[in-house]
mmCIF file of the N, C-alpha and C atoms, coordinates in Angstrom:
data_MODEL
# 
_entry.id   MODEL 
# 
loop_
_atom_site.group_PDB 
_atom_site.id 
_atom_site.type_symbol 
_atom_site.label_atom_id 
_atom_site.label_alt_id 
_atom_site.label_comp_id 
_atom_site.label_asym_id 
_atom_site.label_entity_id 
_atom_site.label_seq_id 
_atom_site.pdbx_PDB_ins_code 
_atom_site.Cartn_x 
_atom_site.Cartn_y 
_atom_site.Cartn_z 
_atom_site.occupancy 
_atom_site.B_iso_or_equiv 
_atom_site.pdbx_formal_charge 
_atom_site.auth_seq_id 
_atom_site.auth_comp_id 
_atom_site.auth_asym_id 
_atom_site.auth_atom_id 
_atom_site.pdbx_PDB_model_num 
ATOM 1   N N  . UNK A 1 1  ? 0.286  -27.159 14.188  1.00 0.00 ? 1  UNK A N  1 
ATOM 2   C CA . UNK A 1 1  ? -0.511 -28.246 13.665  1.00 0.00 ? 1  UNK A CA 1 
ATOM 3   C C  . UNK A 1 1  ? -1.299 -27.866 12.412  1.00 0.00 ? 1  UNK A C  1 
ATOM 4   N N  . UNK A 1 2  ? -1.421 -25.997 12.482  1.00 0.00 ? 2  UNK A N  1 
ATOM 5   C CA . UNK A 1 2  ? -2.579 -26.551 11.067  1.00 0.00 ? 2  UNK A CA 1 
ATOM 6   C C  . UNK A 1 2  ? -1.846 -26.548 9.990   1.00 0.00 ? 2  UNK A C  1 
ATOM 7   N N  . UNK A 1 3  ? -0.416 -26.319 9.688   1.00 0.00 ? 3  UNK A N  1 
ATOM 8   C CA . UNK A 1 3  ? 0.299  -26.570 9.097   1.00 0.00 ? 3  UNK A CA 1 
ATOM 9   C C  . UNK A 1 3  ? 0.571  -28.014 8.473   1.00 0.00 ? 3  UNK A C  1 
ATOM 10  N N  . UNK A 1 4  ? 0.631  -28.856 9.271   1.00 0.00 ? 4  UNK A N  1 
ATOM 11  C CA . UNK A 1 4  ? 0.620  -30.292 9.034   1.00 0.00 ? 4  UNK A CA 1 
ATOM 12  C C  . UNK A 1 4  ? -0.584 -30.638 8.363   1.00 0.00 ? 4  UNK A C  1 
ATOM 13  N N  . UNK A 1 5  ? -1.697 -30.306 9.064   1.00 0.00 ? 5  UNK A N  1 
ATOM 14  C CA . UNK A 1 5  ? -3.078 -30.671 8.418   1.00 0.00 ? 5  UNK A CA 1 
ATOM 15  C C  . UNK A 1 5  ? -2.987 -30.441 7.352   1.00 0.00 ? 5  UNK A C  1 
ATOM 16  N N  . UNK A 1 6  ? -2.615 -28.868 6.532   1.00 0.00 ? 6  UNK A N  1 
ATOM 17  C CA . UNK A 1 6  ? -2.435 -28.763 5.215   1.00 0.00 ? 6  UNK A CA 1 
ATOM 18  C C  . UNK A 1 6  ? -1.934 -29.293 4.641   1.00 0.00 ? 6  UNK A C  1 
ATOM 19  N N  . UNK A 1 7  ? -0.850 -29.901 4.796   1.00 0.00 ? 7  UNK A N  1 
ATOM 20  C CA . UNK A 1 7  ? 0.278  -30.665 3.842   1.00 0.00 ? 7  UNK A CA 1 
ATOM 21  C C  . UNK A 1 7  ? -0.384 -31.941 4.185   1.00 0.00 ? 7  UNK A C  1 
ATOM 22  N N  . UNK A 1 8  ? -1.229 -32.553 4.742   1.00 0.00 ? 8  UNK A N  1 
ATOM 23  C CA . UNK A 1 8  ? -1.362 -34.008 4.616   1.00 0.00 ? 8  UNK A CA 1 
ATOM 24  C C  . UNK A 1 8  ? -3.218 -33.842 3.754   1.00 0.00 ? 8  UNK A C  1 
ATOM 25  N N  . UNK A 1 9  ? -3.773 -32.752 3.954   1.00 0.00 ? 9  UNK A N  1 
ATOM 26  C CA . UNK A 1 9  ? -4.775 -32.289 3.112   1.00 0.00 ? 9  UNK A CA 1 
ATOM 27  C C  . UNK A 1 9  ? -4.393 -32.353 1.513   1.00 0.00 ? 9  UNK A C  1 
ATOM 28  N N  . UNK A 1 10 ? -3.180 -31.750 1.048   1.00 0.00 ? 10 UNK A N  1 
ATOM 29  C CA . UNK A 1 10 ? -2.547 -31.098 0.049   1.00 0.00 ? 10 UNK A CA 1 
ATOM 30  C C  . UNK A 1 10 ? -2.050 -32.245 -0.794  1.00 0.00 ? 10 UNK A C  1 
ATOM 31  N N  . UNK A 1 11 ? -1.180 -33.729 -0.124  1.00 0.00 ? 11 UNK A N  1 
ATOM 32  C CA . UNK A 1 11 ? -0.883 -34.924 -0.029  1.00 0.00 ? 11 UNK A CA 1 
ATOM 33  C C  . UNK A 1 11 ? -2.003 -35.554 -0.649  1.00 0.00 ? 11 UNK A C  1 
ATOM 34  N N  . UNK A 1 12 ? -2.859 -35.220 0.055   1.00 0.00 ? 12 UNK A N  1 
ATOM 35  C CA . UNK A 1 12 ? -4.351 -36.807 -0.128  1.00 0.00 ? 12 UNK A CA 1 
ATOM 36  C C  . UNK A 1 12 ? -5.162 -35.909 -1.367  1.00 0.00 ? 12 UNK A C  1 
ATOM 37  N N  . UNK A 1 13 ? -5.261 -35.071 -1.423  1.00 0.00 ? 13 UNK A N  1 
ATOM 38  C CA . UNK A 1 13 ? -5.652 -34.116 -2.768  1.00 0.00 ? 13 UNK A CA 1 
ATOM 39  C C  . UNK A 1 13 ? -4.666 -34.720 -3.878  1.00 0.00 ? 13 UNK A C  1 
ATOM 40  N N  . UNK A 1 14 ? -3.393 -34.800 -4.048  1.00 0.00 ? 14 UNK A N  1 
ATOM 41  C CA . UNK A 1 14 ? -2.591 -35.168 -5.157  1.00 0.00 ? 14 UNK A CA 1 
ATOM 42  C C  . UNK A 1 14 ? -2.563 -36.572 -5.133  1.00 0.00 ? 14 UNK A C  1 
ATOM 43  N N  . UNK A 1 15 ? -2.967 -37.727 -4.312  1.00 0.00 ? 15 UNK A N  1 
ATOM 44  C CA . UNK A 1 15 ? -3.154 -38.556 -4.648  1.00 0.00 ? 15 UNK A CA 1 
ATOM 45  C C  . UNK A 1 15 ? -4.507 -39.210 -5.265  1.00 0.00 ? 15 UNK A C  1 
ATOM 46  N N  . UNK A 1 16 ? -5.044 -38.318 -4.893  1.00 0.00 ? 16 UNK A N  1 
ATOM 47  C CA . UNK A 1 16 ? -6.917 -39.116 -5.266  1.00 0.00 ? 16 UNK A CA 1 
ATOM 48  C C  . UNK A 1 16 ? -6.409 -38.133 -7.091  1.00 0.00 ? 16 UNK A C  1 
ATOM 49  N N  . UNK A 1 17 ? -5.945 -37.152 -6.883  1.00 0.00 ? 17 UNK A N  1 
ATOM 50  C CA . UNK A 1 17 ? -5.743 -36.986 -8.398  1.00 0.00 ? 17 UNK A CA 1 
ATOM 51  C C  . UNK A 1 17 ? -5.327 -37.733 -9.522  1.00 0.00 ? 17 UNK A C  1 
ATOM 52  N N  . UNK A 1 18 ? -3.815 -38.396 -8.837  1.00 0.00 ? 18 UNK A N  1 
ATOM 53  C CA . UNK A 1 18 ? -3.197 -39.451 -9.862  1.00 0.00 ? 18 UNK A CA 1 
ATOM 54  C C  . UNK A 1 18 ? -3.891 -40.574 -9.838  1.00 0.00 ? 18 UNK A C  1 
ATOM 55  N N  . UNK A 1 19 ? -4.435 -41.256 -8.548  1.00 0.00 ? 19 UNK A N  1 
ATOM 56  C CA . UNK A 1 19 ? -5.288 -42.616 -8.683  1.00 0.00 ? 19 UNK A CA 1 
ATOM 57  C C  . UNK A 1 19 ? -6.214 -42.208 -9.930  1.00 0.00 ? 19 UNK A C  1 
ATOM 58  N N  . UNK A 1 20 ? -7.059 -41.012 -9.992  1.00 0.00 ? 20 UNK A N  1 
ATOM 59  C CA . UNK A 1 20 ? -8.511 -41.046 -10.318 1.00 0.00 ? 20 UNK A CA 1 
ATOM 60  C C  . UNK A 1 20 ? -8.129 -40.601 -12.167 1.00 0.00 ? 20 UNK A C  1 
ATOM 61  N N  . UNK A 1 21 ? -6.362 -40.605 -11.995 1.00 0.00 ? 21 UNK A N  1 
ATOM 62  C CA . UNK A 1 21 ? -6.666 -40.650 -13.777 1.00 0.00 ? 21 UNK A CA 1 
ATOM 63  C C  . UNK A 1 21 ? -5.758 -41.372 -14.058 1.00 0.00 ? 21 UNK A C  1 
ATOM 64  N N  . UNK A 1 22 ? -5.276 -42.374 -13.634 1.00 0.00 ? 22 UNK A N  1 
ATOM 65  C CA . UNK A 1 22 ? -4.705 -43.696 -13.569 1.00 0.00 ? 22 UNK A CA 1 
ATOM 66  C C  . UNK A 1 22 ? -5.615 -44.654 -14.184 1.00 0.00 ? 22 UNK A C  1 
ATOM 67  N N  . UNK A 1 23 ? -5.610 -44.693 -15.897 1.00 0.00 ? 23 UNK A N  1 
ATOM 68  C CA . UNK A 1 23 ? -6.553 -45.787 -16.028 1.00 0.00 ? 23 UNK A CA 1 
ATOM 69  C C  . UNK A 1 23 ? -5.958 -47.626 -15.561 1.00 0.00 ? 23 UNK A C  1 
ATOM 70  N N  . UNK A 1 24 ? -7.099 -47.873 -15.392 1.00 0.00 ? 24 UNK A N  1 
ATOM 71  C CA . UNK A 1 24 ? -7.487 -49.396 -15.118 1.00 0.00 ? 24 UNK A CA 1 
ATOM 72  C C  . UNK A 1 24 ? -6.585 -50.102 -15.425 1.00 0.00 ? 24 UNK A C  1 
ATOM 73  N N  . UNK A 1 25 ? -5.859 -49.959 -17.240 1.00 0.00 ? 25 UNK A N  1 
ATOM 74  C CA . UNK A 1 25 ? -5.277 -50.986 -17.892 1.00 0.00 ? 25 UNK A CA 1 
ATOM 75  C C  . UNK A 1 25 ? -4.027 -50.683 -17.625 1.00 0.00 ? 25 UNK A C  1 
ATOM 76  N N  . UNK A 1 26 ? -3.533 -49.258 -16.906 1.00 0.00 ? 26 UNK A N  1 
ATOM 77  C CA . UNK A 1 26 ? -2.110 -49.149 -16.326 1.00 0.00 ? 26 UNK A CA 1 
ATOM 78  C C  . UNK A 1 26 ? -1.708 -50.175 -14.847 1.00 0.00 ? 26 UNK A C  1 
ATOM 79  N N  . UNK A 1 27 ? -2.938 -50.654 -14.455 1.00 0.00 ? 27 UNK A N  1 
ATOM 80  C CA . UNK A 1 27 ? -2.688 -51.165 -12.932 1.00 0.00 ? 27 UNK A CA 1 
ATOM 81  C C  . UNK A 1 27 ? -1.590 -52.582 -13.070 1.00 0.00 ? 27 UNK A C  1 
ATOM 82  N N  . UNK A 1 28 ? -1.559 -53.391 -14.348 1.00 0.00 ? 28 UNK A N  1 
ATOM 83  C CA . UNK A 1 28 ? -0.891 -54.467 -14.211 1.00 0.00 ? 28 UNK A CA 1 
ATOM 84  C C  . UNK A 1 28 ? 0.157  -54.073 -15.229 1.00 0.00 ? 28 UNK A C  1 
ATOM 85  N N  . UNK A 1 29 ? 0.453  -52.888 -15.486 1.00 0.00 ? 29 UNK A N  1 
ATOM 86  C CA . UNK A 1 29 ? 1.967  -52.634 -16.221 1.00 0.00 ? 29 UNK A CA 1 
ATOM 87  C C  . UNK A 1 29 ? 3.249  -52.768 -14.611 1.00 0.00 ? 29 UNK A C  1 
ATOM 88  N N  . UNK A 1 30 ? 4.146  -53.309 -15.239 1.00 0.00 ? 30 UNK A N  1 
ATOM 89  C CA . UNK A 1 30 ? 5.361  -53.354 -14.486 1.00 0.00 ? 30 UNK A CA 1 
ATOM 90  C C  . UNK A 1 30 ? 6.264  -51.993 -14.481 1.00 0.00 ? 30 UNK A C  1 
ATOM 91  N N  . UNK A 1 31 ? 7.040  -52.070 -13.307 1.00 0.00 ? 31 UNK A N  1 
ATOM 92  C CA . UNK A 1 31 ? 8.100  -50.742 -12.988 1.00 0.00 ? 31 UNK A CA 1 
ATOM 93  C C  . UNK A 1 31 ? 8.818  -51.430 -12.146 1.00 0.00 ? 31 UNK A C  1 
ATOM 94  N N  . UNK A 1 32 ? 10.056 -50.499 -12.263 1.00 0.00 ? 32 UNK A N  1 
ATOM 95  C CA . UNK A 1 32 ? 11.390 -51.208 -11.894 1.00 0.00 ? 32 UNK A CA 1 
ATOM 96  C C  . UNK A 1 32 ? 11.384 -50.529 -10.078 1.00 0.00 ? 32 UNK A C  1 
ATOM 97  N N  . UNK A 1 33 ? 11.474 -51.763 -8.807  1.00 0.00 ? 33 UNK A N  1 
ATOM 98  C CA . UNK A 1 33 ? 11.166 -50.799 -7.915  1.00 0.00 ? 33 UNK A CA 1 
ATOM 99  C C  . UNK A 1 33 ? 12.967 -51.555 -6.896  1.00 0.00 ? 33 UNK A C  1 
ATOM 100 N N  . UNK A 1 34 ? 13.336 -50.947 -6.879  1.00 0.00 ? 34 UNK A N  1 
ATOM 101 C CA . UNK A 1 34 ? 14.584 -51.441 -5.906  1.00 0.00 ? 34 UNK A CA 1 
ATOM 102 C C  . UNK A 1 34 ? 15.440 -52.243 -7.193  1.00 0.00 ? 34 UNK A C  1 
ATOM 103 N N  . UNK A 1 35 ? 15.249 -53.467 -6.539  1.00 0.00 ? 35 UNK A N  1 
ATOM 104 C CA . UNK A 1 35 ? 16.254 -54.524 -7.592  1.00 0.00 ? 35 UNK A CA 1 
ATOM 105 C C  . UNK A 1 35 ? 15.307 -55.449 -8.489  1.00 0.00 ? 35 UNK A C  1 
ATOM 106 N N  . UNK A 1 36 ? 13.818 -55.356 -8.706  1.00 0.00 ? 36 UNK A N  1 
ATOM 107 C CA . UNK A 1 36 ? 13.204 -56.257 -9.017  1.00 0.00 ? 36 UNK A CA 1 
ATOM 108 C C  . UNK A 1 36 ? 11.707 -55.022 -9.646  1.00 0.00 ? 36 UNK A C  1 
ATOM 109 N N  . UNK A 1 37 ? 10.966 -56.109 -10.722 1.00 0.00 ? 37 UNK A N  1 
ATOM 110 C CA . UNK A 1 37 ? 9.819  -55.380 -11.379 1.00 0.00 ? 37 UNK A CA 1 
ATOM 111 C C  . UNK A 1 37 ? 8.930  -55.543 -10.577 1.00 0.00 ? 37 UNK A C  1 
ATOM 112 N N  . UNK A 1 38 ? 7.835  -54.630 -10.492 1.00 0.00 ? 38 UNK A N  1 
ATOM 113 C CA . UNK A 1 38 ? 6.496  -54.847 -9.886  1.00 0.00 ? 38 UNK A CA 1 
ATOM 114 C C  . UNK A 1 38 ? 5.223  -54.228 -10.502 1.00 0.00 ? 38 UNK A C  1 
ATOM 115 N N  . UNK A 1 39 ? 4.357  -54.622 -10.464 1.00 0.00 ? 39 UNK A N  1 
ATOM 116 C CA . UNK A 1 39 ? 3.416  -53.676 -10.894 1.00 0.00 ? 39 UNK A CA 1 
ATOM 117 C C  . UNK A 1 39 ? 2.658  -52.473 -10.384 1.00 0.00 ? 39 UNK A C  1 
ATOM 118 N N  . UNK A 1 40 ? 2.199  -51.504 -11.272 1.00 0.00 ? 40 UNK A N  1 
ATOM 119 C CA . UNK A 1 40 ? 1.566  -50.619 -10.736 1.00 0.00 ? 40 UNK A CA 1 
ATOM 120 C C  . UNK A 1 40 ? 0.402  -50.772 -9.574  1.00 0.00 ? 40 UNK A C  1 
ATOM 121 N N  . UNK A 1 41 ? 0.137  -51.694 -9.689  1.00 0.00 ? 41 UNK A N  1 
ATOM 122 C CA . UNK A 1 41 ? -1.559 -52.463 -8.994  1.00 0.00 ? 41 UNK A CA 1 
ATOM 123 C C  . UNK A 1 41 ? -0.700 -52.599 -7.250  1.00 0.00 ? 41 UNK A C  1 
ATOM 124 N N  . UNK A 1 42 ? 0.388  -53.314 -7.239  1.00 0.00 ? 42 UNK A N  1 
ATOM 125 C CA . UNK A 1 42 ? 1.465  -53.623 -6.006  1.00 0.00 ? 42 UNK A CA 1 
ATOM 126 C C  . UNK A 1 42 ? 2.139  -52.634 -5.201  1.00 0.00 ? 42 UNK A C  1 
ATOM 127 N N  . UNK A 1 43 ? 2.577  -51.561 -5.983  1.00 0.00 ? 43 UNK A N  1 
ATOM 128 C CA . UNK A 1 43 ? 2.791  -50.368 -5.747  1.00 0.00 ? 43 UNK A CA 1 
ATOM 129 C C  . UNK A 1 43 ? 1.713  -49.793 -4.862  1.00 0.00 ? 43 UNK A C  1 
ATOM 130 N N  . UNK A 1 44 ? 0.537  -49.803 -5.338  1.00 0.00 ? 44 UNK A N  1 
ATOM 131 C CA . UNK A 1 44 ? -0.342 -48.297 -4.752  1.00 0.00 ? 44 UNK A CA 1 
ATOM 132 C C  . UNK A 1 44 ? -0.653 -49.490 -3.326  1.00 0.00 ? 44 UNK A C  1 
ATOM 133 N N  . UNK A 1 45 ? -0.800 -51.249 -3.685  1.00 0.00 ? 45 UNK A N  1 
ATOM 134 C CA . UNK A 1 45 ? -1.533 -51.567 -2.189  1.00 0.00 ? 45 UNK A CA 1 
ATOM 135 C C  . UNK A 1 45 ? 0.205  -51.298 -1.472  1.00 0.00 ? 45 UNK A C  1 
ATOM 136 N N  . UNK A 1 46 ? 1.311  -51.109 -1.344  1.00 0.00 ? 46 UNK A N  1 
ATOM 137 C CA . UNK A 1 46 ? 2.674  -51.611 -0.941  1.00 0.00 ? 46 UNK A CA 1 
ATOM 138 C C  . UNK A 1 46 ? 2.423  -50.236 -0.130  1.00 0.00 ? 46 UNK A C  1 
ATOM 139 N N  . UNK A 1 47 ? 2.233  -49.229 -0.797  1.00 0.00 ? 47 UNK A N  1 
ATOM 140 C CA . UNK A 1 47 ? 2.360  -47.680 -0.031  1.00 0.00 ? 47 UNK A CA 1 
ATOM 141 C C  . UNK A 1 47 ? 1.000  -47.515 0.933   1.00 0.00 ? 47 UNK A C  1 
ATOM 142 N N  . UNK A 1 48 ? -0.648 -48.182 0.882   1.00 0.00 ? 48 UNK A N  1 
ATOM 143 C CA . UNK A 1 48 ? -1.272 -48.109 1.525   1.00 0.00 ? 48 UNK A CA 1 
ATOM 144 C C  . UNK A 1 48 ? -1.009 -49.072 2.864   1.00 0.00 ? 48 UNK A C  1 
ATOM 145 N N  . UNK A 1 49 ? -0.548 -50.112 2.326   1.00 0.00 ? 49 UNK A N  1 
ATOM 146 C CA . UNK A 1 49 ? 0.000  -50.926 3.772   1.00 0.00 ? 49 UNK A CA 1 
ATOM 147 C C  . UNK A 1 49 ? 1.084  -50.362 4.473   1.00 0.00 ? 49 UNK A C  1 
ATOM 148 N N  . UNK A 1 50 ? 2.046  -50.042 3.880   1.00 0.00 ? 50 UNK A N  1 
ATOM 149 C CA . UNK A 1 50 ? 3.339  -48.984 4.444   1.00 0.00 ? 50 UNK A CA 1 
ATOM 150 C C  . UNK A 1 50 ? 2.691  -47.882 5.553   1.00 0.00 ? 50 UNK A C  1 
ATOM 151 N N  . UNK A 1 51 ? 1.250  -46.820 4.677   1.00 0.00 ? 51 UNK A N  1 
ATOM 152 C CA . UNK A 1 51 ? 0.852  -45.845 5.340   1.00 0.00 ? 51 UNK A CA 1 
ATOM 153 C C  . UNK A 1 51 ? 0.036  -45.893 6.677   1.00 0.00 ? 51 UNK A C  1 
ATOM 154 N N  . UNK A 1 52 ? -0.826 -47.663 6.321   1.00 0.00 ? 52 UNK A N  1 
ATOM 155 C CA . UNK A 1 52 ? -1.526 -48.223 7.481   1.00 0.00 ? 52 UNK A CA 1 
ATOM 156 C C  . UNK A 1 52 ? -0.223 -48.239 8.907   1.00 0.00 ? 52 UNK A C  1 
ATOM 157 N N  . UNK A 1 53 ? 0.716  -48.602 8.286   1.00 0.00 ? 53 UNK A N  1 
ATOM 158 C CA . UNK A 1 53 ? 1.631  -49.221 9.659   1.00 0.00 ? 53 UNK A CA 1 
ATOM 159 C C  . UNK A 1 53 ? 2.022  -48.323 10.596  1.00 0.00 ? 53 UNK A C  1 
ATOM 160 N N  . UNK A 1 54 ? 1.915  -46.726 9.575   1.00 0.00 ? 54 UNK A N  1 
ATOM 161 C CA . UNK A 1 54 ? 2.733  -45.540 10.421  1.00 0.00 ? 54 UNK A CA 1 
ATOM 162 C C  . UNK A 1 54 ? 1.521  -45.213 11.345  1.00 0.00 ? 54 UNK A C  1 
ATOM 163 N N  . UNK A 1 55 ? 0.406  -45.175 10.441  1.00 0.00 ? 55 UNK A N  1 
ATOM 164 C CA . UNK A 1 55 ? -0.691 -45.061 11.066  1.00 0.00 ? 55 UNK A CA 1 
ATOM 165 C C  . UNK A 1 55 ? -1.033 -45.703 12.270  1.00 0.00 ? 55 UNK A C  1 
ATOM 166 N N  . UNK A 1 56 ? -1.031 -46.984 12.468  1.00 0.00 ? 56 UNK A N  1 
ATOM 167 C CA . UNK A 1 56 ? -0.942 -48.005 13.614  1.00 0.00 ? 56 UNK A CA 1 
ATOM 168 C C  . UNK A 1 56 ? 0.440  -47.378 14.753  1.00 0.00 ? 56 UNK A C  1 
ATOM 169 N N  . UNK A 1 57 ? 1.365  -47.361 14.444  1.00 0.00 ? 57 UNK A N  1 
ATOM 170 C CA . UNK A 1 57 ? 2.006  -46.741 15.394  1.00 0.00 ? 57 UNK A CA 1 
ATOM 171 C C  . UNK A 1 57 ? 1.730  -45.319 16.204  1.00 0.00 ? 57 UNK A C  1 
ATOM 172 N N  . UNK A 1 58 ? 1.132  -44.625 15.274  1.00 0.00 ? 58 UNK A N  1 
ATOM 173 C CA . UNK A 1 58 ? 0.909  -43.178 16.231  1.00 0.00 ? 58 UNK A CA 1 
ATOM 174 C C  . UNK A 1 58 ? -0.357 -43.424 16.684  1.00 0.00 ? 58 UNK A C  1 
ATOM 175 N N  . UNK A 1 59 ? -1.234 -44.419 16.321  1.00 0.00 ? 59 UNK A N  1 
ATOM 176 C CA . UNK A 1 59 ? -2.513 -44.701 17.486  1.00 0.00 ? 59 UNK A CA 1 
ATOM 177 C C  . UNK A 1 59 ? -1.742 -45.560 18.491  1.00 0.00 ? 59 UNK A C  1 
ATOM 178 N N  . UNK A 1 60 ? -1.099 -46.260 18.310  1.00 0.00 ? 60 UNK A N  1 
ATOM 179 C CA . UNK A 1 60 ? -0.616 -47.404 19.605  1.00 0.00 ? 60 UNK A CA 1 
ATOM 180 C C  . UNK A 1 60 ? 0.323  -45.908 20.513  1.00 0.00 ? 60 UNK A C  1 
ATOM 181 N N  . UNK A 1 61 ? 1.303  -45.508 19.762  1.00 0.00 ? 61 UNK A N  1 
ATOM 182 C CA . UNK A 1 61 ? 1.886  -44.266 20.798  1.00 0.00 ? 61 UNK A CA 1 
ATOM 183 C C  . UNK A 1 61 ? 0.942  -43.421 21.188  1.00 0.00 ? 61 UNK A C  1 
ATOM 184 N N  . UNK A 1 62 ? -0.529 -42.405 21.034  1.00 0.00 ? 62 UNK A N  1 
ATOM 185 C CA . UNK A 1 62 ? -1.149 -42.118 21.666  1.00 0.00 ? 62 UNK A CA 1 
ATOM 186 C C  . UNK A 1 62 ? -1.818 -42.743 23.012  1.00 0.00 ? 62 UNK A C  1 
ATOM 187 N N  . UNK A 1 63 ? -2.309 -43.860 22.518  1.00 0.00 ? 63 UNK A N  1 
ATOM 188 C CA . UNK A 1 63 ? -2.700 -44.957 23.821  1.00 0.00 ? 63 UNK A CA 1 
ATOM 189 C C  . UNK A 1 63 ? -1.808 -45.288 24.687  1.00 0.00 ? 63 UNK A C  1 
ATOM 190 N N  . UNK A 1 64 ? -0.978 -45.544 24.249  1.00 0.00 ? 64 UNK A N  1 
ATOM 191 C CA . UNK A 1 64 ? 0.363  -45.712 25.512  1.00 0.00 ? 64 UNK A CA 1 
ATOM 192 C C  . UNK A 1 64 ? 0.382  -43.879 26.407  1.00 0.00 ? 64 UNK A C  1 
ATOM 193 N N  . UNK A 1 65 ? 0.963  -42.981 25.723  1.00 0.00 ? 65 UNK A N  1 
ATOM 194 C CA . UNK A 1 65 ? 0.749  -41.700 26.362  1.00 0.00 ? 65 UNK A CA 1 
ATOM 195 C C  . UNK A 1 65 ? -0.482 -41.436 27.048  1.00 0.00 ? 65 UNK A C  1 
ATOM 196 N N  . UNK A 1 66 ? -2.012 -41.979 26.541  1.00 0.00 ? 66 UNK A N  1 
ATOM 197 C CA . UNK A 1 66 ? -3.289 -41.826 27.491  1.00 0.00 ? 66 UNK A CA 1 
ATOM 198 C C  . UNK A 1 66 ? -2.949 -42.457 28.314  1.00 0.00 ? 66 UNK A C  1 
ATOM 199 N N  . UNK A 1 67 ? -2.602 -43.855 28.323  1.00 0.00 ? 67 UNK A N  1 
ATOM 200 C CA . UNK A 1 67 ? -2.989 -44.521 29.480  1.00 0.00 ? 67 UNK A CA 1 
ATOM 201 C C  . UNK A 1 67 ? -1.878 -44.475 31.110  1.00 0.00 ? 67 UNK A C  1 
ATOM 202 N N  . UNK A 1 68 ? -0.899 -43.628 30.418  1.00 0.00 ? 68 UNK A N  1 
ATOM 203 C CA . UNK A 1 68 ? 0.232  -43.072 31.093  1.00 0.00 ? 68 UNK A CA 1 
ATOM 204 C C  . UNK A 1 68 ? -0.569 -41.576 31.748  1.00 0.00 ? 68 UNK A C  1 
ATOM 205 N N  . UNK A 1 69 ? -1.762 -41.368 31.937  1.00 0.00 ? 69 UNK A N  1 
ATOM 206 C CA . UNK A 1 69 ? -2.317 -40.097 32.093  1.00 0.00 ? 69 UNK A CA 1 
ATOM 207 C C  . UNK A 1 69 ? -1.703 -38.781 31.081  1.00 0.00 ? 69 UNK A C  1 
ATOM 208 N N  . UNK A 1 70 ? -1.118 -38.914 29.934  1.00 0.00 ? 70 UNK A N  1 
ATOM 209 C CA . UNK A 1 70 ? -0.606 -37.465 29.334  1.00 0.00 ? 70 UNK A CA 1 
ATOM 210 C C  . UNK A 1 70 ? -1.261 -37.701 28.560  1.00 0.00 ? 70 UNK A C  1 
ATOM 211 N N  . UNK A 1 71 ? -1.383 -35.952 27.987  1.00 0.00 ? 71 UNK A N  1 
ATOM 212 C CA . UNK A 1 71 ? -2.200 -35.450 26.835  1.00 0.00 ? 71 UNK A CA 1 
ATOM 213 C C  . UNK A 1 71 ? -1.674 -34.889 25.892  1.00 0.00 ? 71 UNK A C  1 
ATOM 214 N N  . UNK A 1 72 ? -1.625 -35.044 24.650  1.00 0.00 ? 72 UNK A N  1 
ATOM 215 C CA . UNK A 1 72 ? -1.082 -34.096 23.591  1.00 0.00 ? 72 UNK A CA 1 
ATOM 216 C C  . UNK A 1 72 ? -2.200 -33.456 22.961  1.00 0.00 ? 72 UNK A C  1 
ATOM 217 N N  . UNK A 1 73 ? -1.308 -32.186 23.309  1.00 0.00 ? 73 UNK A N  1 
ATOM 218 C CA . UNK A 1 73 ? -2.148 -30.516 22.554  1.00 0.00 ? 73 UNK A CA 1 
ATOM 219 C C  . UNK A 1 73 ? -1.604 -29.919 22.031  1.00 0.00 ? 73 UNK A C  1 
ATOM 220 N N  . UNK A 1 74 ? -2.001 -29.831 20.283  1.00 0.00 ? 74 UNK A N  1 
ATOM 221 C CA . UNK A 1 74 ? -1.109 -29.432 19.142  1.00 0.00 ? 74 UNK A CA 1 
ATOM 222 C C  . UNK A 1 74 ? -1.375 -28.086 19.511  1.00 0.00 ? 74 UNK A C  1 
# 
């Protein structure tokens, strides 16, 4: 596990980097994402909602495993 911790430490370090020099007036430039343009501004909420969902699943799979009496110990 503290392996993981690092790399998701290491992760959220390189992103607060690119957000925090990402100026303002780049947020409504367009990029080509699949088959269609989007903007930069769509992008960063598209990957925080994406990250919320994984997130929501490994709290809903912990609670299911608590309430099943098991414990996970990294």
């Amino acid at each position: 596990m503290p392996e993981l911790q690092a790399r998701l430490e290491g992760a959220a370090r390189a992103t607060k980097e690119v957000l925090t020099s990402l100026p303002p007036s780049q947020l409504d430039e367009e990029r080509k994402f699949r088959d269609r343009k989007v903007t930069v501004r769509w992008g960063i909420l598209h990957v925080i909602e994406h990250t919320a969902t994984h997130l929501g699943h490994i709290q809903l799979t912990r609670q299911l495993w608590a309430s099943q009496g098991k414990r996970f110990s990294p």
